[in-house]
C-alpha positions as CSV (number, residue, x, y, z in Angstrom):
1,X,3.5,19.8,5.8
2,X,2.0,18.6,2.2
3,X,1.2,15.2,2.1
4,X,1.4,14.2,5.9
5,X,-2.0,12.8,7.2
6,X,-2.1,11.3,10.1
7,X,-2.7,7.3,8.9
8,X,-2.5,6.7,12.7
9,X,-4.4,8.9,14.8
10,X,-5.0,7.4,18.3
11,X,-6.9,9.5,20.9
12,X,-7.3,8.7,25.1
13,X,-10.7,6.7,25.4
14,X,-11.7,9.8,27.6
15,X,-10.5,12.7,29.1
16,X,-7.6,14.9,27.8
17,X,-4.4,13.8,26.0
18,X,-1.4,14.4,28.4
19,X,1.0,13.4,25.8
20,X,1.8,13.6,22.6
21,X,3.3,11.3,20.6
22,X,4.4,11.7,16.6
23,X,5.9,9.3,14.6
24,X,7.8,9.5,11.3
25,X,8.4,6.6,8.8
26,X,11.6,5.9,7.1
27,X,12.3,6.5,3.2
28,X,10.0,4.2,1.2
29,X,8.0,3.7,3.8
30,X,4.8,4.4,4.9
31,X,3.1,5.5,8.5
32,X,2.0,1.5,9.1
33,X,5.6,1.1,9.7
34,X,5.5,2.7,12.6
35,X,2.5,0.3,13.9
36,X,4.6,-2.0,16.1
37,X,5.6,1.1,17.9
38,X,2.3,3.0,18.2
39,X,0.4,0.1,19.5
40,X,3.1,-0.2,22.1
41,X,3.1,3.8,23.0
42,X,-0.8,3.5,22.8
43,X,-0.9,0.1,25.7
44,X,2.0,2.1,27.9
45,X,0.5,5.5,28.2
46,X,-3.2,5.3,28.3
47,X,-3.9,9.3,28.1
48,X,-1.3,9.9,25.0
49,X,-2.2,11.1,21.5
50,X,-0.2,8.3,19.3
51,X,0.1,9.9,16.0
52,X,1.8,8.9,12.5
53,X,1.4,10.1,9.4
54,X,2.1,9.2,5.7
55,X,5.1,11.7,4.4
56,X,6.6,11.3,0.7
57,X,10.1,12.3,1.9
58,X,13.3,11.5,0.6
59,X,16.6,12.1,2.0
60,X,17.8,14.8,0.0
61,X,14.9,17.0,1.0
62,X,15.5,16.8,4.6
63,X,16.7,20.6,5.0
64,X,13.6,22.0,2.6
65,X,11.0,19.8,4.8
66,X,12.5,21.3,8.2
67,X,10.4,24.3,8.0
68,X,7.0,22.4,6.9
69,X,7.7,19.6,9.6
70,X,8.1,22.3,12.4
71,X,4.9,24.0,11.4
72,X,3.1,20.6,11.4
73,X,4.4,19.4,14.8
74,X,2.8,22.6,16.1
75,X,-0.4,22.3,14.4
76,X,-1.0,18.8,16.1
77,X,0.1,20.3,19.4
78,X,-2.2,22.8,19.2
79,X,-4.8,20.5,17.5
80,X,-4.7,18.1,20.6
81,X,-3.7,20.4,22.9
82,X,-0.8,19.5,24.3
83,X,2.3,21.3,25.0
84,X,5.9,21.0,23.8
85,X,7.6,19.6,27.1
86,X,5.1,16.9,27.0
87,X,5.9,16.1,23.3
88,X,7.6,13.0,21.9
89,X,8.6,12.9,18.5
90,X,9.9,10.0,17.4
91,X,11.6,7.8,14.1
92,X,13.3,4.8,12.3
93,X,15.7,5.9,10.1
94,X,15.1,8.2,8.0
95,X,12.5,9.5,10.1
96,X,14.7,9.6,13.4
97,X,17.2,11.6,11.2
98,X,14.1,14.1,10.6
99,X,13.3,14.1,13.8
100,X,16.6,14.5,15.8
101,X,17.4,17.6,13.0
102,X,14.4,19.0,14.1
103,X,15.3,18.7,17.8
104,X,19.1,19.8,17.1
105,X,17.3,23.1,15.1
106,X,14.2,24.6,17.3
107,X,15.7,23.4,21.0
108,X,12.2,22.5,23.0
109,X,10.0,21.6,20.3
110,X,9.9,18.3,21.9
111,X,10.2,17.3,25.5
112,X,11.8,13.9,24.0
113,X,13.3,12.7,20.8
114,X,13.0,8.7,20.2
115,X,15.7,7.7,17.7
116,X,15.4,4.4,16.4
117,X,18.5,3.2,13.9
118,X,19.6,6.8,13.3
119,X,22.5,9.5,14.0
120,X,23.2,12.6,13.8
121,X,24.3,14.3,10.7
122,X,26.5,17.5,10.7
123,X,27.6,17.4,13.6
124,X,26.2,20.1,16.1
125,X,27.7,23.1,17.5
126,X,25.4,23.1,20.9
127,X,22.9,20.5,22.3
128,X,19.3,20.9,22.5
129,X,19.0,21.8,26.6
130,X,14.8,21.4,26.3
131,X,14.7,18.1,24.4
132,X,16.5,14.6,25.5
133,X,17.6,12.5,23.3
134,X,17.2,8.6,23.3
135,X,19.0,6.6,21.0
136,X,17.8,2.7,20.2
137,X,19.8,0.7,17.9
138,X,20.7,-2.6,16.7
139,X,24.2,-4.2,17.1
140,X,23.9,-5.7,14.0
141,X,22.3,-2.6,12.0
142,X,23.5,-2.8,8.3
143,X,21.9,0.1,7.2
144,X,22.9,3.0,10.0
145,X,26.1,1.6,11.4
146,X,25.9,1.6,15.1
147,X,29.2,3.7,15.4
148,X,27.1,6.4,14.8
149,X,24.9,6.4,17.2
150,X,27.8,6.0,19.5
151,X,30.0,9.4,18.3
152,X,26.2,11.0,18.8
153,X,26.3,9.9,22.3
154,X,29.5,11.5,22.7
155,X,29.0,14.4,21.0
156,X,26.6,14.8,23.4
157,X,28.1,14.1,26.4
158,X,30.7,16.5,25.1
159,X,28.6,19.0,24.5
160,X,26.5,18.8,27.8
161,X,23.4,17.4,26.3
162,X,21.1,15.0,27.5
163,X,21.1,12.0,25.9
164,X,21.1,8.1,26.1
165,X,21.8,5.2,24.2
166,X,20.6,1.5,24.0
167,X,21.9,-1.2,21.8
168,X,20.5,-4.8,21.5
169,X,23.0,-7.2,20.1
170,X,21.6,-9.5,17.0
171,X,19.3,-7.0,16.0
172,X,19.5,-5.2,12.6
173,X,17.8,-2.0,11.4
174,X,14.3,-1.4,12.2
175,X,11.4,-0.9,15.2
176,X,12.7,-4.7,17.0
177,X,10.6,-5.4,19.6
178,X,13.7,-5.0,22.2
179,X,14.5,-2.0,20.9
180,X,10.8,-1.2,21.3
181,X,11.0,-2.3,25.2
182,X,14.5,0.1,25.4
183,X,12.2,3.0,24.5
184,X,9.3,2.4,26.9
185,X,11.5,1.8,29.6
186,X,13.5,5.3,29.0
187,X,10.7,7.1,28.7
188,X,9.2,5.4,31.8
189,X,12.4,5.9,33.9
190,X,14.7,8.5,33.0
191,X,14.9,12.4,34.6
192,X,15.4,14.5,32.2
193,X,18.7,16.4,33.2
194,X,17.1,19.6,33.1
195,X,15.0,18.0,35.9
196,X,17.9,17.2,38.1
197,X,19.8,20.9,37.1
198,X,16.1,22.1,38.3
199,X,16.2,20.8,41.4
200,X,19.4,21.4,42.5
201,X,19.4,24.5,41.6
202,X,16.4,24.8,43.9
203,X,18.6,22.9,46.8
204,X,21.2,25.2,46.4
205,X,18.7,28.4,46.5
206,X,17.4,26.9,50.1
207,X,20.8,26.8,51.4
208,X,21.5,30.2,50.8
């Protein structure tokens, strides 16, 4: 994508990366924005590739940068050499809107989509069933109401996706540092559901 660098580009201390992590900024902002985060995803998961780059996006644009962000997301996959199910590609804001479009668009690209003060726009006609969707948002958000995180947790569940939701009350718009603590704990904890369809599907095959 023209423009995007990575300004943060951290690599395991040794061995191979066994995840890979990609943040986007918000509108106005730039990839240090994304520092509180990346410094946590970097002390949490020794062997990931924590990477953020610098993107001169605008809101408008977010349908013509689609095609350029999906061709750089594969680029730094194949760059570090880590596959798509063990790919997290996470945003605040605008960034998370980026992000989740991309996930809702080209199901699988990511294993995980970390959503920080964002929604869903249009609303979707299926859910991803190769990507999971977290949600973190502030109670107090003045900037991405958190009704709408809440109608993209239904829509979800309505539409058999996997997803989840955390909201911290008192907490406004931005990378909070209990917000920041949702996400490490969801990406410590939570089966995917196509894990759990996987495995019973496998139960079921034994008993038959």
């Amino acid at each position: 994508m023209p423009g995007m660098q990575p300004t943060i580009e951290w690599l395991p201390a040794s061995g191979h990366a066994e995840q890979l992590i990609l943040l986007l900024h918000g509108r106005g902002e730039r990839a240090q924005a994304m520092a509180p985060l990346a410094l946590a995803l970097r002390a949490a998961f020794a062997q990931a590739a924590v990477l953020a780059p610098d993107a001169p996006w605008t809101e408008a644009e977010t349908p013509a940068v689609l095609p350029d962000l999906l061709q750089w997301v594969h680029v730094q996959q194949q760059r570090v050499g880590v596959g798509a199910p063990a790919t997290a590609l996470g945003g605040c804001g605008h960034g998370a809107v980026l992000a989740l479009a991309l996930a809702l668009q080209h199901d699988g690209i990511a294993g995980r989509v970390l959503a920080f003060g964002a929604a869903l726009g249009t609303p979707p006609q299926a859910a991803p069933r190769h990507s999971t969707l977290h949600f973190f948002h502030g109670e107090a958000d003045p900037v991405m109401p958190v009704a709408g995180a809440r109608q993209a947790l239904r829509v979800m569940g309505e539409l058999q996706g996997d997803a989840t939701l955390d909201v911290v009350v008192g907490v406004g718009h931005g990378l909070h540092p209990a917000l920041i603590d949702c996400a490490l704990h969801r990406l410590k904890t939570h089966i995917p559901l196509r894990t759990w369809q996987a495995a019973l599907g496998a139960a079921r095959d034994l008993k038959t």
